[in-house]
C-alpha positions as CSV (number, residue, x, y, z in Angstrom):
1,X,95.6,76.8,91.4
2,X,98.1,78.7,89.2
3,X,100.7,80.2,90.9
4,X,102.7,82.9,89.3
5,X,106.5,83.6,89.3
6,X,108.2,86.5,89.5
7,X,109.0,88.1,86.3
8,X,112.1,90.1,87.0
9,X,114.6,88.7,90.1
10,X,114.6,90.6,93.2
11,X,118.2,92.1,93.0
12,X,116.6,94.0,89.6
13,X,113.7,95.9,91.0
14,X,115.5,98.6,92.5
15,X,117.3,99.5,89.1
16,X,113.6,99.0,87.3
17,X,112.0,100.9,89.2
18,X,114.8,104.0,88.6
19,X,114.7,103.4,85.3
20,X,110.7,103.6,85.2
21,X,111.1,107.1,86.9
22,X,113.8,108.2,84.8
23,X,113.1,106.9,81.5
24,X,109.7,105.4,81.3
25,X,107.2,107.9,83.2
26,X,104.5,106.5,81.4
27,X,104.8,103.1,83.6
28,X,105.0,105.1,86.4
29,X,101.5,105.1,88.0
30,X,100.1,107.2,91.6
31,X,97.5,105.3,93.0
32,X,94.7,107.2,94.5
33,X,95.3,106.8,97.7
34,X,99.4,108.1,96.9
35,X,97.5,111.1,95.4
36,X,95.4,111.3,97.7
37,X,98.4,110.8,100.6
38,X,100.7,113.4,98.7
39,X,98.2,116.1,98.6
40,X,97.2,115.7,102.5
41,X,101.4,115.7,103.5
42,X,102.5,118.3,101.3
43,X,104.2,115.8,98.8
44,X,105.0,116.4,95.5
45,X,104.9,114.6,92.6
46,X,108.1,115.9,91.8
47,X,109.9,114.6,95.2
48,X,108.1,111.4,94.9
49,X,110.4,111.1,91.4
50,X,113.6,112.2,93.6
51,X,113.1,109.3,96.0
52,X,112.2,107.0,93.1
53,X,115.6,108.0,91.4
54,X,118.1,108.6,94.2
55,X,116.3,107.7,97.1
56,X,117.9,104.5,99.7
57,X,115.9,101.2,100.3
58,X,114.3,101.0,103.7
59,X,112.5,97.7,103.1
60,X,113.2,94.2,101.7
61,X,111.8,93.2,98.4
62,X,108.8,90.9,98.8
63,X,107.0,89.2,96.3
64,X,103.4,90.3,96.8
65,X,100.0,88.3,95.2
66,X,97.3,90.7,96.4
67,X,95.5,92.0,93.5
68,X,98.4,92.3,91.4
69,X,101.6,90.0,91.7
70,X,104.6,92.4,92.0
71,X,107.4,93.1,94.3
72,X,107.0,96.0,96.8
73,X,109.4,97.9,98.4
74,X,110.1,101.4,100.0
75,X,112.5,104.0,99.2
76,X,113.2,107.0,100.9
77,X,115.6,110.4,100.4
78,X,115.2,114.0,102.1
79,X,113.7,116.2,99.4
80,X,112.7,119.6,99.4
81,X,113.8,119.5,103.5
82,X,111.8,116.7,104.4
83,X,112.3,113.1,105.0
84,X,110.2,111.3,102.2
85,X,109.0,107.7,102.1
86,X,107.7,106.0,99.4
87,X,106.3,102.7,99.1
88,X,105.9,101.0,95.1
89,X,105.1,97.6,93.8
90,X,106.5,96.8,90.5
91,X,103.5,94.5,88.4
92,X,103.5,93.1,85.3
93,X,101.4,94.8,82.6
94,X,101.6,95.5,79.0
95,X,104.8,96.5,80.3
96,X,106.2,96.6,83.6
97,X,105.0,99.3,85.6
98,X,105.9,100.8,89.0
99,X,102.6,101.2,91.0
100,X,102.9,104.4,93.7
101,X,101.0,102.5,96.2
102,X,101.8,105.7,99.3
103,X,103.9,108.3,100.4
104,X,104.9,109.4,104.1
């Protein structure tokens, strides 16, 4: 059994992950189901970037092995008049790249 470490330390994901949304959009990736979740709650892409960039931590970081290893973690700002939630998971690819795994 190989077991994988994490390749950035936990007190760097936040500042990845706004520097993915500001920088790096191409590393920024909406799962289907965030699509899918954005479309059916009247989320925008566009506010999903505002939490990614401003928005506070509401969760822990944890070190997650399903499917892909990467830390998750949820953000969350009022946008556009709403309170917006959403949740990422930072993997390892050709580059790092910040999975959009929801938004609430």
């Amino acid at each position: 059994m190989i077991i994988a470490l994490p390749f950035i330390k936990a007190e760097n994901v936040l500042a990845e992950v706004r520097r993915i949304a500001t920088e790096s959009t191409q590393d920024l990736i909406f799962l289907d189901h965030a699509q899918d979740r954005g479309v059916q709650r009247g989320i925008s892409a566009r506010q999903v970037l505002n939490v990614l960039k401003n928005g506070e931590r509401t969760s822990e970081y944890e070190w997650d092995t399903k499917i892909e290893d990467g830390w998750k973690l949820t953000l969350q700002r009022v946008t556009a008049g709403g309170k917006v939630t959403v949740a990422v998971k930072l993997v390892k690819r050709k580059s790092v790249s910040c999975l959009v795994v929801t938004v609430y």
